[in-house]
PAMARSE-479474 format. One record per residue: y, z, x of N, C-alpha, C, O in turn; residue number from 1; residue in three letters. Coordinates in Angstrom, 1 decimal. Atoms other than C-alpha are relative to their C-alpha. Example, Ala and Ser with C-alpha at 12.3 -4.5 7.8 and 13.67 -1.06 7.14 Angstrom:
<atoms>
n.py n.pz n.px ca.py ca.pz ca.px c.py c.pz c.px o.py o.pz o.px i aa
-1.2 0.0 0.9 -4.5 7.8 12.3 1.2 0.0 0.9 1.2 0.7 1.9 1 ALA
-1.1 0.0 -0.9 -1.1 7.1 13.7 1.1 0.8 -0.8 2.2 0.9 -0.3 2 SER
</atoms>
This chain:
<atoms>
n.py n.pz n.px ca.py ca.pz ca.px c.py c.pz c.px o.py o.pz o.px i aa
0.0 1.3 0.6 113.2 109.4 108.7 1.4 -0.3 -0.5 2.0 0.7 -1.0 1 UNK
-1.2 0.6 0.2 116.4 107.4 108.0 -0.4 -1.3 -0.8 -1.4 -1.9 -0.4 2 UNK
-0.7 0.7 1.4 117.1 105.1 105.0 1.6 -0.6 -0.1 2.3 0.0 -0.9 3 UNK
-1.2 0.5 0.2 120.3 103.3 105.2 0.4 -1.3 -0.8 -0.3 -2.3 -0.4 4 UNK
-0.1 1.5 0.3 121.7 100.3 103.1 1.4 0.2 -0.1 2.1 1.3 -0.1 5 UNK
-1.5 0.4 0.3 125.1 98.2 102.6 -0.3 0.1 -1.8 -1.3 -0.2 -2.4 6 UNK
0.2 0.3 1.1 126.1 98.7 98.9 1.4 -0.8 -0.3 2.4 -0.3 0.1 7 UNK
-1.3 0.8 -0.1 128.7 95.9 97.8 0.4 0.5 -1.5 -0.5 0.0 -2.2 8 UNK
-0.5 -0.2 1.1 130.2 97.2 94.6 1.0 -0.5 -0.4 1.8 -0.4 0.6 9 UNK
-1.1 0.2 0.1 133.0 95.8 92.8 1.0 0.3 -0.5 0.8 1.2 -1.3 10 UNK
-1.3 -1.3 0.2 136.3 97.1 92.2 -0.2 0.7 -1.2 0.2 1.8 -1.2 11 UNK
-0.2 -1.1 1.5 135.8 98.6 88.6 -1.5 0.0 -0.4 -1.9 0.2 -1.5 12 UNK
1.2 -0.4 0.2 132.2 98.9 89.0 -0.1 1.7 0.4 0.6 2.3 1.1 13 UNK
0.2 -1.7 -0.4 130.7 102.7 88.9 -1.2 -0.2 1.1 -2.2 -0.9 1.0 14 UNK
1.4 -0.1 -0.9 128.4 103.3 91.9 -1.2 -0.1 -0.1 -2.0 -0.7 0.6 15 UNK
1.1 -0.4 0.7 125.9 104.3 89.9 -0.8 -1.4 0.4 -1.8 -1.5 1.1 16 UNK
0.9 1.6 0.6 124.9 100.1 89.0 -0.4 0.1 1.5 -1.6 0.0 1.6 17 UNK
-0.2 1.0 -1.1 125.2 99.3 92.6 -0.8 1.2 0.9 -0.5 1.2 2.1 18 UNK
1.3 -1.0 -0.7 122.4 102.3 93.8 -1.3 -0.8 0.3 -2.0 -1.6 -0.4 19 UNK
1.2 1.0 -0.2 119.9 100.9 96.0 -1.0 1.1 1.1 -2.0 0.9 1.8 20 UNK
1.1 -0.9 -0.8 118.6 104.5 97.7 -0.3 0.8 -1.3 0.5 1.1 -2.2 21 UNK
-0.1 -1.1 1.3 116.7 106.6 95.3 -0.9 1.3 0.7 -1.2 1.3 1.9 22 UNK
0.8 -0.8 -0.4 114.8 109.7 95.5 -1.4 0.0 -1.0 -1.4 -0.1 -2.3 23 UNK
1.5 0.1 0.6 110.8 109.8 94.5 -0.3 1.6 -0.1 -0.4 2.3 -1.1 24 UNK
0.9 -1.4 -0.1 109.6 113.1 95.4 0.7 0.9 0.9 1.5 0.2 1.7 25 UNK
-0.7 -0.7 -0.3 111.0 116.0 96.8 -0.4 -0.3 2.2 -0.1 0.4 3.2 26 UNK
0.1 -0.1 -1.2 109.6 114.4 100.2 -0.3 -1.7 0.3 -0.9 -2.3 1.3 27 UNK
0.1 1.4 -0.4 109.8 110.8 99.8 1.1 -0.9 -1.1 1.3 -1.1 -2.3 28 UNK
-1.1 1.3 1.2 112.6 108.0 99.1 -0.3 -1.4 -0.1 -1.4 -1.8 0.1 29 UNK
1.2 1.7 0.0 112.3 104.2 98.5 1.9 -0.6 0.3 2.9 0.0 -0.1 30 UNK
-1.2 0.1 0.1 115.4 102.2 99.4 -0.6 -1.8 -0.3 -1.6 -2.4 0.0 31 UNK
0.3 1.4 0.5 115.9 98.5 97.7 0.6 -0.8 0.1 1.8 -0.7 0.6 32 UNK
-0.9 1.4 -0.5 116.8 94.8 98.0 -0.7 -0.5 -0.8 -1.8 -0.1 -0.8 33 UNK
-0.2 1.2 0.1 116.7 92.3 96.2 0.7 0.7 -2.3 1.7 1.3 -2.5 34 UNK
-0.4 0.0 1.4 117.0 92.5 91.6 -0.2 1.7 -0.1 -1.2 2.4 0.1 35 UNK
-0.3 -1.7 -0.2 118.0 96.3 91.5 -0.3 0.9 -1.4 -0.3 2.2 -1.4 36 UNK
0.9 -0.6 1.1 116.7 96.9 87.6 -1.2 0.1 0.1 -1.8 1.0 -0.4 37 UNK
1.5 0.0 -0.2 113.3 96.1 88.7 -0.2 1.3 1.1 -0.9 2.3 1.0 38 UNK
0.2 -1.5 -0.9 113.6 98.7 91.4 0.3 1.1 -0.8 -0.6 1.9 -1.2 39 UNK
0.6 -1.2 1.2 114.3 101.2 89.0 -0.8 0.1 -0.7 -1.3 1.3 -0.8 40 UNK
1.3 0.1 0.1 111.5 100.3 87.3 -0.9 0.7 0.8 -1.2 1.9 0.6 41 UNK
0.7 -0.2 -1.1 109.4 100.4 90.2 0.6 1.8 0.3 0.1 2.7 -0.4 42 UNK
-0.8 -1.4 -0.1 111.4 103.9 91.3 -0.8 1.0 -1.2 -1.7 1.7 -0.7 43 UNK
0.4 -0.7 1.2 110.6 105.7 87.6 -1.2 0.2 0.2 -1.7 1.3 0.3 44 UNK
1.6 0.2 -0.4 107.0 104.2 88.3 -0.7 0.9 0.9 -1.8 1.5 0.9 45 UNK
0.5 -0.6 -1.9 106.7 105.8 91.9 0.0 1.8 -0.8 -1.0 2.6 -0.8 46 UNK
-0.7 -1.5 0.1 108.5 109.4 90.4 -1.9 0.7 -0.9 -2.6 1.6 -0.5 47 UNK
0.6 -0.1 1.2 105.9 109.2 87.2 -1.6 0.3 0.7 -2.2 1.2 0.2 48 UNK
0.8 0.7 -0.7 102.9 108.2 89.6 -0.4 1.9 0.7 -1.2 2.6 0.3 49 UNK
-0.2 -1.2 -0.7 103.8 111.4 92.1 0.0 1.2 -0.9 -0.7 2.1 -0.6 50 UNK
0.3 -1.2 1.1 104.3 114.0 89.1 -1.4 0.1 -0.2 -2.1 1.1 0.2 51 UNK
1.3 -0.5 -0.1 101.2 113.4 88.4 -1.0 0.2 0.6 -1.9 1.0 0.2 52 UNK
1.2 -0.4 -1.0 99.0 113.2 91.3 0.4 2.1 0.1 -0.4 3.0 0.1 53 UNK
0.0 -1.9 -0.4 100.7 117.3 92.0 -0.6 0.3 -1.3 -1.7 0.7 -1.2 54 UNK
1.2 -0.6 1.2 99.3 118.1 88.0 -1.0 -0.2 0.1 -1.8 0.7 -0.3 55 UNK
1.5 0.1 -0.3 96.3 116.3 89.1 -0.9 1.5 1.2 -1.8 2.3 1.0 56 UNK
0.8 0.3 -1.5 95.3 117.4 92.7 0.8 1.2 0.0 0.1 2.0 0.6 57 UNK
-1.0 -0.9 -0.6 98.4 120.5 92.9 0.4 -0.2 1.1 0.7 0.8 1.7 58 UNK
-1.0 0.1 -1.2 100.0 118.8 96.1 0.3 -1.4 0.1 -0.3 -2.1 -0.7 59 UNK
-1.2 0.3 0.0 102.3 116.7 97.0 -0.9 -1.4 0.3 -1.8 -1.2 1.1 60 UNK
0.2 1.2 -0.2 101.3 112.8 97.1 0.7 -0.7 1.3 1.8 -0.5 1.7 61 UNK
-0.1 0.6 -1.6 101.1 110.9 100.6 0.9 -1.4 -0.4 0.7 -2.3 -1.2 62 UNK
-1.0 1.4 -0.1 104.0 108.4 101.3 -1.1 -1.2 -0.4 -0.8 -1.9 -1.4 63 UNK
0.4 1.2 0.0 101.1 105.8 101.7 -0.8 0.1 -1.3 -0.9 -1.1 -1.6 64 UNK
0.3 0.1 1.2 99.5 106.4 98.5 0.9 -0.5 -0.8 0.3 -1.4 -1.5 65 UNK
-1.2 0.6 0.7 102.7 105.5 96.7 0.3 -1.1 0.2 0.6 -1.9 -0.7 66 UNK
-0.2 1.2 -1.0 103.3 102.9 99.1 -1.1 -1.0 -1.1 -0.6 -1.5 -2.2 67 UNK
1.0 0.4 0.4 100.2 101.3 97.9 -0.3 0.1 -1.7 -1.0 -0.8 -2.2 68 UNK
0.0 0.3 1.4 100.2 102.0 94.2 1.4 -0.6 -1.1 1.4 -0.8 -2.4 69 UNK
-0.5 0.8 0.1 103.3 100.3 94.1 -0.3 -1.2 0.3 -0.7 -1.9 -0.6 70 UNK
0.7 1.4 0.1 102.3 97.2 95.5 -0.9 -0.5 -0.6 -1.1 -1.7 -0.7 71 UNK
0.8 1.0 1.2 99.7 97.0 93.2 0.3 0.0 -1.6 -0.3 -0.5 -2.6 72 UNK
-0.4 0.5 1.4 101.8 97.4 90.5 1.4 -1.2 -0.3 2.2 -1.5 -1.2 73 UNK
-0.8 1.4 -0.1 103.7 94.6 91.8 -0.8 -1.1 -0.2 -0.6 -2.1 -1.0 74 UNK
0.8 0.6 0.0 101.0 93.1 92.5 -0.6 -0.9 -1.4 -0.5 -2.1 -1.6 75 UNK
0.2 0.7 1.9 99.6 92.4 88.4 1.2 -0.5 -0.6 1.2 -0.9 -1.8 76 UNK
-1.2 0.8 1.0 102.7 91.0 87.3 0.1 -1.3 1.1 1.1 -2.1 1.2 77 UNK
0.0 1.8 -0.7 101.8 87.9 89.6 -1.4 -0.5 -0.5 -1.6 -1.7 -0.7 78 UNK
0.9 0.7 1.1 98.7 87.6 87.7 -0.5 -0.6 -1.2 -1.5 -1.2 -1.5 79 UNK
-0.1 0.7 1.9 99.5 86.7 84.1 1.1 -1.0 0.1 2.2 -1.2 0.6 80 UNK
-1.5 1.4 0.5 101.3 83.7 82.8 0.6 1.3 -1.4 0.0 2.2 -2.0 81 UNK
-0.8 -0.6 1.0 104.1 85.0 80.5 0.6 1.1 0.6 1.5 1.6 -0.1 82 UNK
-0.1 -0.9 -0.7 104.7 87.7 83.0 1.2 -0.6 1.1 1.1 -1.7 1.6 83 UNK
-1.0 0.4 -1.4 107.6 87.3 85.8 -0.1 1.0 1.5 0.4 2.1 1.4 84 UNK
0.2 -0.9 -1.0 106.9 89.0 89.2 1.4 0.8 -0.1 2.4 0.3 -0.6 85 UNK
-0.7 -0.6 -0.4 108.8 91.9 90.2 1.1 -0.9 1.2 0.7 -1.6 2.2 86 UNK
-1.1 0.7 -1.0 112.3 90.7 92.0 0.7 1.1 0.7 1.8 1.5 0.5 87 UNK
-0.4 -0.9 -0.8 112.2 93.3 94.5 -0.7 0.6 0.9 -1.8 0.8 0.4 88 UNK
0.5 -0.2 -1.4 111.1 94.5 98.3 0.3 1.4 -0.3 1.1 1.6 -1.2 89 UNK
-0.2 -1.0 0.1 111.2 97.9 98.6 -0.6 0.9 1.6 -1.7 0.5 2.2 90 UNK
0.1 -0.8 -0.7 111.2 100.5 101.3 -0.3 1.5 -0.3 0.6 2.3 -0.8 91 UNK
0.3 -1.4 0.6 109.0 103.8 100.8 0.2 0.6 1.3 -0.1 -0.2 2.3 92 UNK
-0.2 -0.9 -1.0 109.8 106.6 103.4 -0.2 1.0 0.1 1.0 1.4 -0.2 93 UNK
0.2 -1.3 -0.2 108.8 110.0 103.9 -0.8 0.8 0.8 -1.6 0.1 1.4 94 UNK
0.7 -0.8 -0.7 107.2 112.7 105.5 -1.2 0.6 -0.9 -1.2 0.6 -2.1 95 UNK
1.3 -0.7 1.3 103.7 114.4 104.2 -0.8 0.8 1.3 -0.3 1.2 2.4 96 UNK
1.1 -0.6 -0.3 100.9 116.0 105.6 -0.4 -0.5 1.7 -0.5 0.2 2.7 97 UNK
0.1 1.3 -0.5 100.2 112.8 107.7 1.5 -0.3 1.6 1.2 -0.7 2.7 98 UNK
-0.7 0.1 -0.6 103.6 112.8 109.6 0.9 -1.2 -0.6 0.7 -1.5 -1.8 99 UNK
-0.8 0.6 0.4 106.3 110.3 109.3 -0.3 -1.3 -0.3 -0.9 -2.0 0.5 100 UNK
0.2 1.3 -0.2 106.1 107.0 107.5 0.9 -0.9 -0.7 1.6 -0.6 -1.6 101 UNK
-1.0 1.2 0.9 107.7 103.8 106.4 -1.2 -0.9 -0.4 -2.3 -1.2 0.2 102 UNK
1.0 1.8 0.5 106.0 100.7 104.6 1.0 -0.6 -1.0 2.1 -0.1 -1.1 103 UNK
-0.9 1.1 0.1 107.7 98.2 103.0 -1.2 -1.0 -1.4 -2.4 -1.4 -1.1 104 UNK
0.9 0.8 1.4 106.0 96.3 99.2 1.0 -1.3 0.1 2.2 -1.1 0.4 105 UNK
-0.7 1.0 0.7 107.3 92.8 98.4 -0.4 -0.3 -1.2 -1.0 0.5 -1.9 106 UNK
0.8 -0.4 1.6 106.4 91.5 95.2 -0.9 -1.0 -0.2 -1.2 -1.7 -1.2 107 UNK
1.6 0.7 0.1 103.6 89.8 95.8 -0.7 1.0 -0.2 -1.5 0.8 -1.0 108 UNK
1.0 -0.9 0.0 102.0 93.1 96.3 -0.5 0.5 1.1 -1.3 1.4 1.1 109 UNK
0.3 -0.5 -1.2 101.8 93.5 99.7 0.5 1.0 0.6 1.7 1.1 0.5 110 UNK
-0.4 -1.5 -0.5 102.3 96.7 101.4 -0.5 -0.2 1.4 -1.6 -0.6 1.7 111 UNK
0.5 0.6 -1.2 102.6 96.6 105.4 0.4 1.2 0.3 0.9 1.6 -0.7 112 UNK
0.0 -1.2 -0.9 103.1 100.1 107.7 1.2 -0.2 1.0 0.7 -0.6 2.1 113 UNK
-0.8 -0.1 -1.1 106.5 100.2 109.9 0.8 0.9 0.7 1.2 1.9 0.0 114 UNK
-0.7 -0.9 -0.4 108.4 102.1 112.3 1.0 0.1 0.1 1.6 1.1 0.6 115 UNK
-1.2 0.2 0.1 111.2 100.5 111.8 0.4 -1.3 -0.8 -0.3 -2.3 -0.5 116 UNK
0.4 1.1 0.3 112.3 97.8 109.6 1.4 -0.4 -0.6 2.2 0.6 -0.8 117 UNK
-0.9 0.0 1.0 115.1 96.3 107.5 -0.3 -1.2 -0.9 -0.7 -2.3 -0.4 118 UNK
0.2 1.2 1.1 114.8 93.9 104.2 0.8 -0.4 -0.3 1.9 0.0 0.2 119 UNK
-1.6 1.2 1.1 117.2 91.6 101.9 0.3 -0.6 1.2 -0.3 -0.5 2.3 120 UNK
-0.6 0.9 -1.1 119.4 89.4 103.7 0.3 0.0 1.0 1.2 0.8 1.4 121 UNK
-0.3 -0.1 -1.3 119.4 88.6 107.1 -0.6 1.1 0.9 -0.3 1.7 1.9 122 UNK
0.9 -1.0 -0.6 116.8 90.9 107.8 -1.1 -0.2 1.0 -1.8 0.6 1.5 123 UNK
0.4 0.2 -0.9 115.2 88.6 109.9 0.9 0.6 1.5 0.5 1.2 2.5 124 UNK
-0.7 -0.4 -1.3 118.0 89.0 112.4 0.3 1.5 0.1 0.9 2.0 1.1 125 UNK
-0.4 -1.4 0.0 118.3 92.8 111.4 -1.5 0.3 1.0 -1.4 0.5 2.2 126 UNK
1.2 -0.2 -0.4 114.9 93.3 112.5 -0.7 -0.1 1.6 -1.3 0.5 2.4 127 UNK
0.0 0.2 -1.6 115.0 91.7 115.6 1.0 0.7 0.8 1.0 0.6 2.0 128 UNK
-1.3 -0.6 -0.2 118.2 93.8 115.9 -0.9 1.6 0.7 -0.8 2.3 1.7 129 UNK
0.5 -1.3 -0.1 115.8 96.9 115.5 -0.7 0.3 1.5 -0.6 1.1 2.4 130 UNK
0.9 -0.1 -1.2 113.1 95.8 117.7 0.2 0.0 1.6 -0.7 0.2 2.4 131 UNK
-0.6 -0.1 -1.1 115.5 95.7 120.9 0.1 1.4 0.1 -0.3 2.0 1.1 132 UNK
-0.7 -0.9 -0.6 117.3 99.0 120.1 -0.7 1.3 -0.2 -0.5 2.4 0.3 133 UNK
0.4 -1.1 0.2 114.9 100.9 118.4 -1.4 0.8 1.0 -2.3 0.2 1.5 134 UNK
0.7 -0.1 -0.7 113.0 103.6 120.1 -0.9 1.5 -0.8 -0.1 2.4 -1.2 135 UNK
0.7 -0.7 0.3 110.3 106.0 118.8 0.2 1.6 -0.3 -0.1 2.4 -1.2 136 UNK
-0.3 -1.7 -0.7 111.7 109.2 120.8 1.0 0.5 -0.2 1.3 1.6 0.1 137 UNK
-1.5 -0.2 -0.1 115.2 108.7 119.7 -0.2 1.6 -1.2 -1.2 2.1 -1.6 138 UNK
-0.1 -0.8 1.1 116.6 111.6 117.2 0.7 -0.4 -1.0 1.0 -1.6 -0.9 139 UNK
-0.3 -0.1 0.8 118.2 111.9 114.1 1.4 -0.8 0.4 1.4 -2.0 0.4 140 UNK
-1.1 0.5 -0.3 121.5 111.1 115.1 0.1 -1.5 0.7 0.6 -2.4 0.0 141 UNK
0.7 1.5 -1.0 120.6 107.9 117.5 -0.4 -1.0 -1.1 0.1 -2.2 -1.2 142 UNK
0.6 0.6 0.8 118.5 106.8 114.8 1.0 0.0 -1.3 0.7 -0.9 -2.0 143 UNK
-1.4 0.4 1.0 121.8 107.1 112.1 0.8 -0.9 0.6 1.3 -1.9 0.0 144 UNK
-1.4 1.0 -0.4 124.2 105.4 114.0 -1.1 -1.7 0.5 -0.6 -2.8 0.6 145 UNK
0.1 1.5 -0.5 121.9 102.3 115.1 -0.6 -0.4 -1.6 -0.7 -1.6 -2.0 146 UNK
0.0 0.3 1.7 121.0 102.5 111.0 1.3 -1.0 -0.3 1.2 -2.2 -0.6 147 UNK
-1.5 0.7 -0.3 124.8 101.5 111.1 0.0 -1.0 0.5 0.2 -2.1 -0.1 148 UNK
-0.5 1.2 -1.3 125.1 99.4 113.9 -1.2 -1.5 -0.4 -1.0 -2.6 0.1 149 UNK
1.0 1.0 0.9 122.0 97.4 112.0 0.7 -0.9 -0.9 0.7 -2.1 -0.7 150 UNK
-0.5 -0.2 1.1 123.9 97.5 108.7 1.0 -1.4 0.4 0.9 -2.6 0.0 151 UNK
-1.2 0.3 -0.4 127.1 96.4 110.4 0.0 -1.7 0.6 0.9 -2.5 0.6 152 UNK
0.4 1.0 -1.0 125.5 93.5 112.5 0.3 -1.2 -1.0 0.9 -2.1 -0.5 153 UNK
-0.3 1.0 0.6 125.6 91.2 109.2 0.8 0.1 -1.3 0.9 -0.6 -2.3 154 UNK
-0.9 -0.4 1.7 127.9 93.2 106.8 1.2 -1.0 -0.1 1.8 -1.5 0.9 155 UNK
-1.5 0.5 -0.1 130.9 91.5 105.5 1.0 0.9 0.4 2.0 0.5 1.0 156 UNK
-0.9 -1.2 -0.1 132.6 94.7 105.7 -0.2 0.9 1.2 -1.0 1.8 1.0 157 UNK
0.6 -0.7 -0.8 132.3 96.3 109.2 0.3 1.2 0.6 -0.2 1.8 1.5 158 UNK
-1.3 -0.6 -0.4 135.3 98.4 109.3 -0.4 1.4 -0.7 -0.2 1.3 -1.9 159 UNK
-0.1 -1.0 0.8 134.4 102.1 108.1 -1.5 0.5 -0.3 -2.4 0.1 0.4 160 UNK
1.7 -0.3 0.6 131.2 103.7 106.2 0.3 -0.3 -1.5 -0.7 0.0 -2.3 161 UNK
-0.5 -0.1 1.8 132.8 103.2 102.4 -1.5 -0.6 -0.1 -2.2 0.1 -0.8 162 UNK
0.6 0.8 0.7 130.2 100.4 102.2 -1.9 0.1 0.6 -2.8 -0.7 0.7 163 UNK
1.7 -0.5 -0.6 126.9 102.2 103.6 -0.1 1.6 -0.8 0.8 2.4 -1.0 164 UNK
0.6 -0.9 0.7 124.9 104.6 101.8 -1.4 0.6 1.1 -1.9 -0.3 1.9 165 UNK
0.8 -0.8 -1.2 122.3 106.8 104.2 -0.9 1.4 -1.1 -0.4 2.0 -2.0 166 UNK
1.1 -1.0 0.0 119.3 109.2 103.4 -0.5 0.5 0.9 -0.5 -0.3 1.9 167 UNK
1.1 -0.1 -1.1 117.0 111.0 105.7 -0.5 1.6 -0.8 0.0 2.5 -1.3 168 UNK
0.9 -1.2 -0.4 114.4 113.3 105.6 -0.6 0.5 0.9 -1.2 -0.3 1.6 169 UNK
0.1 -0.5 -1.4 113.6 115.5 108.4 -1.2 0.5 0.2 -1.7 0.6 -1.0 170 UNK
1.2 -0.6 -0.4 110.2 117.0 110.1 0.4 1.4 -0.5 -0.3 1.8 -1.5 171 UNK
0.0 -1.0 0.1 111.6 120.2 109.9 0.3 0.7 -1.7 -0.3 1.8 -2.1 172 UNK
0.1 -0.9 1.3 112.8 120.9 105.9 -0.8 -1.4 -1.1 -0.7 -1.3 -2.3 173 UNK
0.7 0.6 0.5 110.6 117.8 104.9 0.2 -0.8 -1.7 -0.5 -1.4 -2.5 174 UNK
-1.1 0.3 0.9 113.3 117.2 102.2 0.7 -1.0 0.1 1.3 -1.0 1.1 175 UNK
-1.0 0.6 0.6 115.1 114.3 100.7 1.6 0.4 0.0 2.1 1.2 -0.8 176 UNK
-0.8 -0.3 0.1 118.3 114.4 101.5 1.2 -1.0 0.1 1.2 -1.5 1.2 177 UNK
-0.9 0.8 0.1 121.5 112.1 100.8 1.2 0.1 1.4 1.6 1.2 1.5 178 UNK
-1.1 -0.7 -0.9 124.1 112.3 103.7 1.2 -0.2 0.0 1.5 -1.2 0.7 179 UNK
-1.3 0.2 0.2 127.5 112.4 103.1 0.7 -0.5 0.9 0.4 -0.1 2.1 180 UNK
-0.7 0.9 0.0 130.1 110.0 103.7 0.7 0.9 1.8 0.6 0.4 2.9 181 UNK
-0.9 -0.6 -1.3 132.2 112.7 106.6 -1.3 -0.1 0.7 -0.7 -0.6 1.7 182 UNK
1.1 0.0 -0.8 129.0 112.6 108.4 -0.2 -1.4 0.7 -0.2 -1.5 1.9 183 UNK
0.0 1.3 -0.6 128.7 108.8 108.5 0.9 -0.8 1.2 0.8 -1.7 2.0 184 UNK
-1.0 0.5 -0.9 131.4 108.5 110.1 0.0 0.3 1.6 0.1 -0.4 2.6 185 UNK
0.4 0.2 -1.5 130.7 110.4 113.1 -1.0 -0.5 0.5 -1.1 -0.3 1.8 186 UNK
1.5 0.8 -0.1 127.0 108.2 112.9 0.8 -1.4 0.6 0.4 -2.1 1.5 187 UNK
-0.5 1.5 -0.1 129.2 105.2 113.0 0.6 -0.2 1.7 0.3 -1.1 2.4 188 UNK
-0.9 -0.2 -1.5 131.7 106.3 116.3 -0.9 -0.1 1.0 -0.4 -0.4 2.1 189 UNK
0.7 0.1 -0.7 128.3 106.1 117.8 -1.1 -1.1 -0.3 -2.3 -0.9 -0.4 190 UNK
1.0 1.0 0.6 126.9 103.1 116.8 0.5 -1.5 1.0 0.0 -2.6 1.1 191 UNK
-0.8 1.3 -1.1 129.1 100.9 119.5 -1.3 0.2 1.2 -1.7 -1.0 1.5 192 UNK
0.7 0.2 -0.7 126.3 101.9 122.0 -1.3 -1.0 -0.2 -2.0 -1.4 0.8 193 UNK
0.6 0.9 -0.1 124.0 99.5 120.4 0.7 -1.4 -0.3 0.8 -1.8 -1.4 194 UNK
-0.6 1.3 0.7 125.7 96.1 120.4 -1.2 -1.1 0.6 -2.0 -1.1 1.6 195 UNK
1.1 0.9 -0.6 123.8 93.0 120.5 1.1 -0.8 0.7 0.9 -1.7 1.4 196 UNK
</atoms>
């Protein structure tokens, strides 16, 4: 599973503010778009959520369970007056028991199942971007660089990886892992094979 976003930071901003991949559980991440305090919210929520199902149950909480108890805790803050909906979509990802998955909450509360997907801006056209290049069978690598070549399609910035941030967790160490910047770059050198 791959996780990629653009992060626009500005010059004397610290990275930190402008984090839009996080990590949940030692086997599942969430990546965000749209009001990026509320996703930490949401995020804390997810972490807080997963600690406890392993004290509950002793194992490891299913992507779609999370998936789904986020959206419904998006969901009640569209129920009360005096309340403001959550201002944030969110992408959960990980591996479990189950095999690999993605879903996707908005803040209505809805929670939908994908195998590929991208949100925020221009994610209509990213999407349709996917659905040409993406393919099921691809690997790890294939599946980084057309992350990019996604990214890139409506970044302002298209020159480099400064302004892309990348995750994945793999079948094999079922681990969260951040992917460094020298890495992207050779993700990127190969991201020309998908052009629209």
């Amino acid at each position: 599973v791959i996780m990629a976003v653009e992060e626009k930071p500005r010059a004397l901003q610290t990275s930190d503010i402008t984090q839009k991949i996080f990590q949940v559980d030692f086997h599942i991440g969430v990546a965000a778009a749209g009001y990026i305090p509320d996703a930490r919210i949401q995020v804390d929520n997810a972490r807080f959520f997963s600690q406890g199902n392993k004290m509950t149950y002793d194992e490891s909480v299913e992507v779609a369970t999370v998936a789904k108890h986020l959206a419904d805790q998006s969901h009640q803050f569209t129920q009360y007056s005096g309340v403001r909906p959550n201002g944030v979509s969110l992408i959960i990802a990980g591996i479990d028991q189950k095999g690999e998955s993605i879903y996707v909450t908005d803040p209505s509360g809805t929670y939908v199942q994908y195998a590929a997907v991208a949100i925020g801006a221009s994610s209509e056209d990213v999407n349709e971007f996917l659905e040409k290049y993406y393919d099921s069978n691809m690997g790890l690598e294939d599946a980084a660089s057309l992350a990019i070549a996604a990214i890139n399609l409506k970044a302002e910035q298209k020159n480099g990886t400064s302004h892309i941030k990348m995750a994945k967790i793999t079948a094999g160490s079922k681990t969260f892992e951040k992917i460094p910047e020298s890495d992207l770059t050779g993700y990127s050198q190969n991201a020309s094979k998908f052009s629209s």
